[in-house]
MIMI-738122 format. One record per residue: x, y, z of N, C-alpha, C in turn. Coordinates in steps of 0.05 Angstrom, whole numbers, padded with zeros to 5 digits, always signed. Layout:
<drentis>
XYZXYZXYZ;...
</drentis>
This chain:
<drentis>
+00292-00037-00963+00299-00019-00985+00276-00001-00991;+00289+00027-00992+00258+00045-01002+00256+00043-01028;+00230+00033-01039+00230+00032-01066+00213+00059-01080;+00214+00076-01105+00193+00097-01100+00163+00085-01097;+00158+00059-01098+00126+00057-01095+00124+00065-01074;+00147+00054-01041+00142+00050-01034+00131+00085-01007;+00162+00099-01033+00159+00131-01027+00128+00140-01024;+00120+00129-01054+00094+00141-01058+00074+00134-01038;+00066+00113-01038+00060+00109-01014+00055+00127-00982;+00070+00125-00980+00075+00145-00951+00076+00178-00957;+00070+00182-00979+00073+00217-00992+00060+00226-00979;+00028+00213-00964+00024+00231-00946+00030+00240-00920;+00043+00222-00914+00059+00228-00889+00084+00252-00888;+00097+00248-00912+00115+00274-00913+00093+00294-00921;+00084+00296-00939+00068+00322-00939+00062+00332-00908;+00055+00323-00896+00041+00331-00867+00064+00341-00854;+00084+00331-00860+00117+00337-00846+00117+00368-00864;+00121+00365-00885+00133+00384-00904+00110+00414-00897;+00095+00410-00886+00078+00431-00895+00083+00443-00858;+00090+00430-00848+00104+00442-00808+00123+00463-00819;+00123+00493-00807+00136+00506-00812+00173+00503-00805;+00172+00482-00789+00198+00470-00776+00205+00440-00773;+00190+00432-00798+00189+00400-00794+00216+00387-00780;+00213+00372-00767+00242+00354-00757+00263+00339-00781;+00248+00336-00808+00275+00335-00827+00292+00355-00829;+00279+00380-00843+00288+00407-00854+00282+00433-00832;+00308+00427-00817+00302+00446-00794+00299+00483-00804;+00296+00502-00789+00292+00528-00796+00320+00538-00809;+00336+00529-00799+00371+00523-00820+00375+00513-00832;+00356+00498-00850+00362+00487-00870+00377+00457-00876;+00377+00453-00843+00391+00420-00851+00372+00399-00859;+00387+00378-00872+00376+00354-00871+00379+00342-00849;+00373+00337-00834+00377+00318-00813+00353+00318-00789;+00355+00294-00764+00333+00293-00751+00344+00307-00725;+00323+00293-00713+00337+00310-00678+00365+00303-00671;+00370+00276-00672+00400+00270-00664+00422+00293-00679;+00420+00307-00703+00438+00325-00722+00453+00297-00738;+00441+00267-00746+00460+00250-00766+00458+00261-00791;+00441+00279-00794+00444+00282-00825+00447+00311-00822;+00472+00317-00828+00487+00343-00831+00491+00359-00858;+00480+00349-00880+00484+00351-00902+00455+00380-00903;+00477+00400-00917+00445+00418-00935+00437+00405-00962;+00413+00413-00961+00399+00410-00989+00399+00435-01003;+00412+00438-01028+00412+00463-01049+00400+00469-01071;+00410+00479-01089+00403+00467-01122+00425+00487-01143;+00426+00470-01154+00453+00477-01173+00450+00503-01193;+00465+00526-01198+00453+00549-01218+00444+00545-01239;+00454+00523-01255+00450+00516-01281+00426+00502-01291;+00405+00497-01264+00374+00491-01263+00356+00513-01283;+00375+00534-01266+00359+00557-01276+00367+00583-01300;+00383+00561-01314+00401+00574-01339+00376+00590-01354;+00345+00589-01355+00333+00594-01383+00313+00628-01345;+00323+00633-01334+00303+00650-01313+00330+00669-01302;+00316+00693-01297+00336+00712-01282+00337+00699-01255;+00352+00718-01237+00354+00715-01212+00326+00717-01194;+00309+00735-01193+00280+00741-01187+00267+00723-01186;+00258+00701-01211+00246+00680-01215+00261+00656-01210;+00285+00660-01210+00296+00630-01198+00284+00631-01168;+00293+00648-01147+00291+00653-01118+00256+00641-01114;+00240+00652-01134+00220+00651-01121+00207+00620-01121;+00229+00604-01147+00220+00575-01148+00236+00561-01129;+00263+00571-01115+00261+00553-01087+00250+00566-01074;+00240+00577-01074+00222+00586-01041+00193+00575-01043;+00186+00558-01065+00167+00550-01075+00177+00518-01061;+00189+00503-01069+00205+00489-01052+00220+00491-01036;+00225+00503-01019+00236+00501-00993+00264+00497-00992;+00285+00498-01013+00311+00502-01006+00323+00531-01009;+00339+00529-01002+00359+00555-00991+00387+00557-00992;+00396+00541-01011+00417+00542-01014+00426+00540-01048;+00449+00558-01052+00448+00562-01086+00479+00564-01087;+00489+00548-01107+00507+00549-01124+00506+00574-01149;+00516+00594-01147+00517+00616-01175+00531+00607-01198;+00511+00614-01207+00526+00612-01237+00532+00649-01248;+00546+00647-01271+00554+00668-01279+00528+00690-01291;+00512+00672-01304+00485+00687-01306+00467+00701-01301;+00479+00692-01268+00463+00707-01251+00473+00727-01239;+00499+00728-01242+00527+00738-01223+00545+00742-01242;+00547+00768-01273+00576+00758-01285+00601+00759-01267;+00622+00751-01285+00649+00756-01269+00654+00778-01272;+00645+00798-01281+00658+00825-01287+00643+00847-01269;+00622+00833-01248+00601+00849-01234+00621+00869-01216;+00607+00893-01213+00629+00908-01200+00606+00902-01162;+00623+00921-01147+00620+00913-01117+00594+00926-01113;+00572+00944-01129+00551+00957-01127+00529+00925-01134;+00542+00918-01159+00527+00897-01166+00523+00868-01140;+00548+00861-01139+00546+00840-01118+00524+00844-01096;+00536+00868-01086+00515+00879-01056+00495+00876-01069;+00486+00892-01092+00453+00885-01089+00442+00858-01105;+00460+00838-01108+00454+00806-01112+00453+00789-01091;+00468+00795-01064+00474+00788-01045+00451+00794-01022;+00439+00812-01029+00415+00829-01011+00391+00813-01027;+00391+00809-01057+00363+00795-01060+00363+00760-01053;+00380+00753-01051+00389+00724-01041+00384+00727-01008;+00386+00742-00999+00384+00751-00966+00358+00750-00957;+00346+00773-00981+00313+00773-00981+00299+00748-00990;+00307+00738-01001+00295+00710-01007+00298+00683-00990;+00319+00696-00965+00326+00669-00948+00337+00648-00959;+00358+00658-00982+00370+00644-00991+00407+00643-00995;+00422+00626-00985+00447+00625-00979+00465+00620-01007;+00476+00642-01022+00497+00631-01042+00515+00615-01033;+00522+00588-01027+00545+00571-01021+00575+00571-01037;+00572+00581-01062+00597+00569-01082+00580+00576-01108;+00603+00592-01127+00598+00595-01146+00615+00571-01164;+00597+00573-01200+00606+00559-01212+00580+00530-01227;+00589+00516-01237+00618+00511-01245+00633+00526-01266;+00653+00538-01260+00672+00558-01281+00687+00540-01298;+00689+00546-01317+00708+00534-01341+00736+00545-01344;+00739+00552-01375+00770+00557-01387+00751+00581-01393;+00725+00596-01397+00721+00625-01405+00736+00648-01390;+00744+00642-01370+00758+00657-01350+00775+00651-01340;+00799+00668-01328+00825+00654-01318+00828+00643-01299;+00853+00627-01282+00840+00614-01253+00837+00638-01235;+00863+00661-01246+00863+00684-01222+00835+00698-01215;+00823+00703-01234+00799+00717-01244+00777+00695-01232;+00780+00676-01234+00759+00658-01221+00764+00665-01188;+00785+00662-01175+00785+00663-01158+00781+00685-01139;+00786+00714-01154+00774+00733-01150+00748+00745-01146;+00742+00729-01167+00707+00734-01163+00704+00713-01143;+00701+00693-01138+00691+00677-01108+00705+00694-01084;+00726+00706-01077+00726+00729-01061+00709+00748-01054;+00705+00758-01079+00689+00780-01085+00663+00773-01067;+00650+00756-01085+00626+00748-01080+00618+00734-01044;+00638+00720-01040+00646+00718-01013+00640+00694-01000;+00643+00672-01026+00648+00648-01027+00667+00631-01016;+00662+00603-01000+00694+00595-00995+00694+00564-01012;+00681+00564-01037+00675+00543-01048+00676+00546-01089;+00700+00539-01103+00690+00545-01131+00683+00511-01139;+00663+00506-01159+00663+00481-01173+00671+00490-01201;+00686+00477-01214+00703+00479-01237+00706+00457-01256;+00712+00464-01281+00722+00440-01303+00742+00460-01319;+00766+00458-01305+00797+00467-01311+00807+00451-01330;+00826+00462-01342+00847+00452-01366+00859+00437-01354;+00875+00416-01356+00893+00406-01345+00917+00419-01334;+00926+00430-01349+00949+00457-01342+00941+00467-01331;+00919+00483-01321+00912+00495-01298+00920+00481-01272;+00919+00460-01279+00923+00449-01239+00937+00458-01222;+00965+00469-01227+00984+00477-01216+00976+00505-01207;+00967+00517-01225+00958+00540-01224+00942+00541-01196;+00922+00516-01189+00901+00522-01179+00917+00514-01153;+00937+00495-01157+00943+00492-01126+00966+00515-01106;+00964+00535-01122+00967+00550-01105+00955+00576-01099;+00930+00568-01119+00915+00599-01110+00897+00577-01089;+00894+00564-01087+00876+00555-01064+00889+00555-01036;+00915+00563-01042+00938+00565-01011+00933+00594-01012;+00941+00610-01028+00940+00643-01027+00905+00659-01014;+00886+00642-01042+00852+00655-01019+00851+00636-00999;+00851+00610-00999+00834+00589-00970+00811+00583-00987;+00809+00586-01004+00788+00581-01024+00791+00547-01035;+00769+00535-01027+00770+00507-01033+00760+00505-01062;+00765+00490-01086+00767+00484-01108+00758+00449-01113;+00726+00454-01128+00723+00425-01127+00727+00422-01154;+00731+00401-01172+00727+00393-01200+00702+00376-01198;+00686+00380-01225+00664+00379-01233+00663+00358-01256;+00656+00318-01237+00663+00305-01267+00644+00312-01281;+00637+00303-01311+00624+00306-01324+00617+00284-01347;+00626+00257-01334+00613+00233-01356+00628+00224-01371;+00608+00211-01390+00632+00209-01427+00634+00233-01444;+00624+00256-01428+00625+00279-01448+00652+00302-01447;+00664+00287-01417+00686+00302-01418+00708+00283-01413;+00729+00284-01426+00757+00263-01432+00779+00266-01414;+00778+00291-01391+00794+00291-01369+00781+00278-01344;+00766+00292-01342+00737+00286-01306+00715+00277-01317;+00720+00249-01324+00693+00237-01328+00679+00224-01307;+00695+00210-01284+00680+00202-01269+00704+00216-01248;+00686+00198-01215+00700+00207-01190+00729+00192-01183;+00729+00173-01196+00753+00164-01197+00782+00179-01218;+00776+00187-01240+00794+00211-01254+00804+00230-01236;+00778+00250-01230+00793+00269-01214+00806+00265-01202;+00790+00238-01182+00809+00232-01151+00837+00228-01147;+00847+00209-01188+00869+00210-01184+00891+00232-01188;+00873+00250-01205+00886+00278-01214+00901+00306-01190;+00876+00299-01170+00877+00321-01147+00888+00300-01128;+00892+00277-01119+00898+00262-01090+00929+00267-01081;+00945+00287-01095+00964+00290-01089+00980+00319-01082;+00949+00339-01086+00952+00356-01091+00941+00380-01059;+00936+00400-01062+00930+00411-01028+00899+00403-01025;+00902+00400-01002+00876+00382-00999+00854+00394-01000;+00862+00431-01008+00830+00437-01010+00825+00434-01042;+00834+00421-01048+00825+00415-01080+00809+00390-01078;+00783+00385-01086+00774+00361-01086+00757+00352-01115;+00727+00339-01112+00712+00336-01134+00688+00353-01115;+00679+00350-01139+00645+00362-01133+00631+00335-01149;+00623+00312-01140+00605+00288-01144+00583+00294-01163;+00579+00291-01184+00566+00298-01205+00553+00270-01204;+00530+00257-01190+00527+00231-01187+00502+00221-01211;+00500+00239-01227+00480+00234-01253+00509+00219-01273;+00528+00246-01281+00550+00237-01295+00564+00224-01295;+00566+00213-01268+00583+00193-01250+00573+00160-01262;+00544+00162-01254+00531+00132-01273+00532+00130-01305;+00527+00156-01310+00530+00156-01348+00562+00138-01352;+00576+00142-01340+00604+00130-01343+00610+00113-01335;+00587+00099-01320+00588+00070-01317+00598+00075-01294;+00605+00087-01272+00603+00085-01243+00594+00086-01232;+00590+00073-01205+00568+00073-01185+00581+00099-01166;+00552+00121-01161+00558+00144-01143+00574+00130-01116;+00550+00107-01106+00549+00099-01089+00579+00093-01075;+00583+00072-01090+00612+00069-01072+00637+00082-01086;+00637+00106-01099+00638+00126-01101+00649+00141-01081;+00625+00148-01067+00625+00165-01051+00636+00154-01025;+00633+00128-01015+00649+00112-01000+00677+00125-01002;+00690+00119-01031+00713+00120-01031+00733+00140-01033;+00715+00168-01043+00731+00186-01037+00719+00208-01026;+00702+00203-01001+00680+00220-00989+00701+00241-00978;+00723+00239-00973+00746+00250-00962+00749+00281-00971;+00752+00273-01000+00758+00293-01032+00727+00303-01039;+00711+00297-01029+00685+00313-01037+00670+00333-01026;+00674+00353-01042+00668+00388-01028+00645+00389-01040;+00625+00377-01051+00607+00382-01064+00596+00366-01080;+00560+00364-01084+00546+00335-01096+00531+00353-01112;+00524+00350-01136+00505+00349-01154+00480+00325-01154;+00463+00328-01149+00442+00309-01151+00424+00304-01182;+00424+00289-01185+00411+00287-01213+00404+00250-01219;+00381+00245-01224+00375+00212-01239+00381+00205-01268;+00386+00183-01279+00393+00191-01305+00381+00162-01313;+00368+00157-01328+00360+00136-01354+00375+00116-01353;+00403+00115-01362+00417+00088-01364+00460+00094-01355;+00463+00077-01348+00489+00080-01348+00506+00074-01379;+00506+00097-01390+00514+00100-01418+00511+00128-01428;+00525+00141-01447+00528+00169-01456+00493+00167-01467;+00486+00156-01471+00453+00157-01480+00436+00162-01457;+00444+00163-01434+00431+00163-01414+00414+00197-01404;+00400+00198-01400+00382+00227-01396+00375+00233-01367;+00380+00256-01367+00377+00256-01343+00345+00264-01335;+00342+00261-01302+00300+00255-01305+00302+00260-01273;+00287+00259-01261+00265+00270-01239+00285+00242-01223;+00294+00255-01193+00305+00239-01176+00287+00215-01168;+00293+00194-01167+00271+00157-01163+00264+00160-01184;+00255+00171-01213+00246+00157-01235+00272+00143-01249;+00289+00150-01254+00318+00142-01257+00331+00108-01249;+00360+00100-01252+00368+00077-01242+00386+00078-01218;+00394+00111-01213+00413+00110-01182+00392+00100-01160;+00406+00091-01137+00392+00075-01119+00393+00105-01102;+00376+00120-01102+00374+00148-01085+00379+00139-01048;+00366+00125-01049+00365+00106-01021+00395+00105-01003;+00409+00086-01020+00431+00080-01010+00452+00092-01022;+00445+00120-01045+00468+00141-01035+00467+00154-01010;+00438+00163-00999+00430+00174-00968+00444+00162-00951;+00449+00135-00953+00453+00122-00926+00484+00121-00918;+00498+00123-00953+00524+00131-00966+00540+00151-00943;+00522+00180-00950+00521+00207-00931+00521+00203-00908;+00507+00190-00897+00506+00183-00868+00531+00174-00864;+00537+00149-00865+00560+00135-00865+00575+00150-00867;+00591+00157-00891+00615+00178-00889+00616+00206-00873;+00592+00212-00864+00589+00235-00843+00595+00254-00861;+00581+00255-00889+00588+00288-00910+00580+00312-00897;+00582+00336-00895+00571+00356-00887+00571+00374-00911;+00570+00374-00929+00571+00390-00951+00540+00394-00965;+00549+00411-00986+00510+00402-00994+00514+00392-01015;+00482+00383-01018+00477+00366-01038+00454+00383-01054;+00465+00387-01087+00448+00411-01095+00439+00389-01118;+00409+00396-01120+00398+00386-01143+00404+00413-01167;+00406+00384-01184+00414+00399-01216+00401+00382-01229;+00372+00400-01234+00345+00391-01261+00353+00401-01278;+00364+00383-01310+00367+00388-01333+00347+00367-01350;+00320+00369-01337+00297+00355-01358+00271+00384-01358;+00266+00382-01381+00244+00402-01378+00258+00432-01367;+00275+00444-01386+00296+00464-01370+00278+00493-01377;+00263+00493-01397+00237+00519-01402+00214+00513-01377;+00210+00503-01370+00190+00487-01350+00202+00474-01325;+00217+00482-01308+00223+00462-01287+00218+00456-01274;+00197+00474-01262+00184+00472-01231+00165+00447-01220;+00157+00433-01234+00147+00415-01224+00168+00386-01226;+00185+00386-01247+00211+00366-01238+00225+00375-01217;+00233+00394-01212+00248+00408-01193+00239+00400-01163;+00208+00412-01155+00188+00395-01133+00191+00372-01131;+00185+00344-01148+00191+00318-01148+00215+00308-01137;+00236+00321-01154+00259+00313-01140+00265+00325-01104;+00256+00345-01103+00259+00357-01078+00248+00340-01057;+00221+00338-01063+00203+00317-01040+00210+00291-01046;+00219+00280-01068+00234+00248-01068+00258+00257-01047;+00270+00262-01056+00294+00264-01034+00287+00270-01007;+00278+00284-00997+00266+00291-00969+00254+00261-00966;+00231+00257-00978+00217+00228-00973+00239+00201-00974;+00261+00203-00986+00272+00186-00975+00292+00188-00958;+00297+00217-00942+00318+00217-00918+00297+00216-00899;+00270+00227-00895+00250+00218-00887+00237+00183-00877;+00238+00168-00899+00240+00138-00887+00261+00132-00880;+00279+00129-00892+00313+00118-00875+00313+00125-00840;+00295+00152-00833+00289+00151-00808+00267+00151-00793;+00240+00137-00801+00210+00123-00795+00222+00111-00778;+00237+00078-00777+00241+00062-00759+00247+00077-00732;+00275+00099-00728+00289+00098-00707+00261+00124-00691;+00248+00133-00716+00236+00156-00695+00214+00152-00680;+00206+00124-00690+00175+00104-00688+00189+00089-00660;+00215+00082-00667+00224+00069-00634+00222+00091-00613;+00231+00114-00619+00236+00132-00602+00204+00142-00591;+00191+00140-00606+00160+00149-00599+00155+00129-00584;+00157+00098-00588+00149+00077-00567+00162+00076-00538;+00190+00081-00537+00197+00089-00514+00187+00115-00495;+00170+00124-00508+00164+00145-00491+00135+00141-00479;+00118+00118-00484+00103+00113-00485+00097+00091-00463;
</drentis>
């Protein structure tokens, strides 16, 4: 089991990785994964990290950490941007070596049509959402009309439809299959579920992970720096593996939200450091056989 002592520990060893312009975790594309390609999963980070910073200063704090992949939020991107605006949002995300994946998560401020328009627009094939209930129907056929996949966004004890991964799952499992969840695995424990087998169980239905640690499994629970927390970070990784996810997995820091950058880092290199040991053993064999 990786424990974080045991993270810490070996920090210098990823550092020495992390600082390779092409380390074998985080290839020049941005995957997680080693030479074999088992870990197919991108690493992102969620828009709503950077609710309190324009677009300019968000970019430059992942490029400060090393991911490249972004979920939009409206803040950064309204829905009302006309096609002058996009292009030149689209060109500073470009210049920054950084990939918009999916906007959102969109609410009831805007309509589904209008939602789905703008992820067109913008040129998304991914919305994360927290829809009305009555919307569903709505949604299951604008996701046949764009090809636009539609994840729902649980959200704990704080929300009374999609609180955990099991709600949605039963809400959307009958519905077109590009409708799924987006794994909110901070909110997921606040509600007393485990991400973990979780994600086992409906890795199927999951277009999208939110990463986040949280204090306790209870609406009191806070969210905090990935391994300071009670999710087992470890064996959601090994979770991913197993189910063969290919989607990304975007951290979403909501501690220290005037200040993020150094929770934001922590979590970044915890996570790396632990898809990083999960593969010490096989790459330590692989070095002895060559030997």
């Amino acid at each position: 089991m990786i424990t974080r002592r045991h993270f810490i520990s070996n920090s210098g060893k990823f550092l020495v990785l992390s600082s390779m312009g092409n380390s074998f975790l985080f290839s020049k594309n941005h995957y997680s994964r080693d030479s074999s390609g088992e870990y197919p999963f991108n690493l992102g980070i969620a828009g709503y990290t950077f609710i309190n910073f324009d677009i300019d200063f968000s970019l430059k704090m992942m490029n400060k950490v090393n991911v490249h992949y972004l979920c939009i939020k409206d803040f950064h991107l309204p829905y009302d941007s006309n096609d002058e605006q996009i292009a030149t949002f689209k060109a500073k995300l470009k210049n920054a070596g950084v990939i918009g994946y999916a906007v959102g998560p969109i609410g009831s401020e805007i309509s589904i049509d209008k939602a789905f328009k703008y992820a067109q627009r913008v040129g998304v094939k991914l919305i994360t959402g927290i829809p009305a209930l009555s919307d569903l129907p709505v949604i299951n056929e604008k996701v046949k009309e764009y090809d636009i996949k539609y994840a729902i966004h649980n959200h704990g004890p704080d929300e009374k439809n999609y609180t955990d991964a099991t709600a949605v799952y039963n809400l959307v499992k009958d519905l077109d299959p590009r409708i799924g969840l987006c794994l909110d695995i901070g909110h997921n424990m606040r509600f007393g579920s485990d991400p973990v087998s979780d994600m086992e169980k409906y890795a199927q239905k999951i277009f999208d992970i939110h990463l986040k640690d949280v204090t306790s499994a209870s609406k009191e629970g806070r969210a905090c720096e990935l391994g300071r927390g009670i999710i087992n970070i470890a064996d959601f990784v090994r979770m991913l593996k197993k189910v063969g996810y290919r989607g990304c997995c975007s951290i979403e820091y909501e501690k220290d939200m005037d200040d993020p950058l150094a929770g934001i880092a922590e979590s970044v290199g915890y996570f790396k450091g632990v898809c990083d040991g999960l593969m010490v053993k096989k790459t330590l064999s692989y070095a002895d056989s060559k030997n």
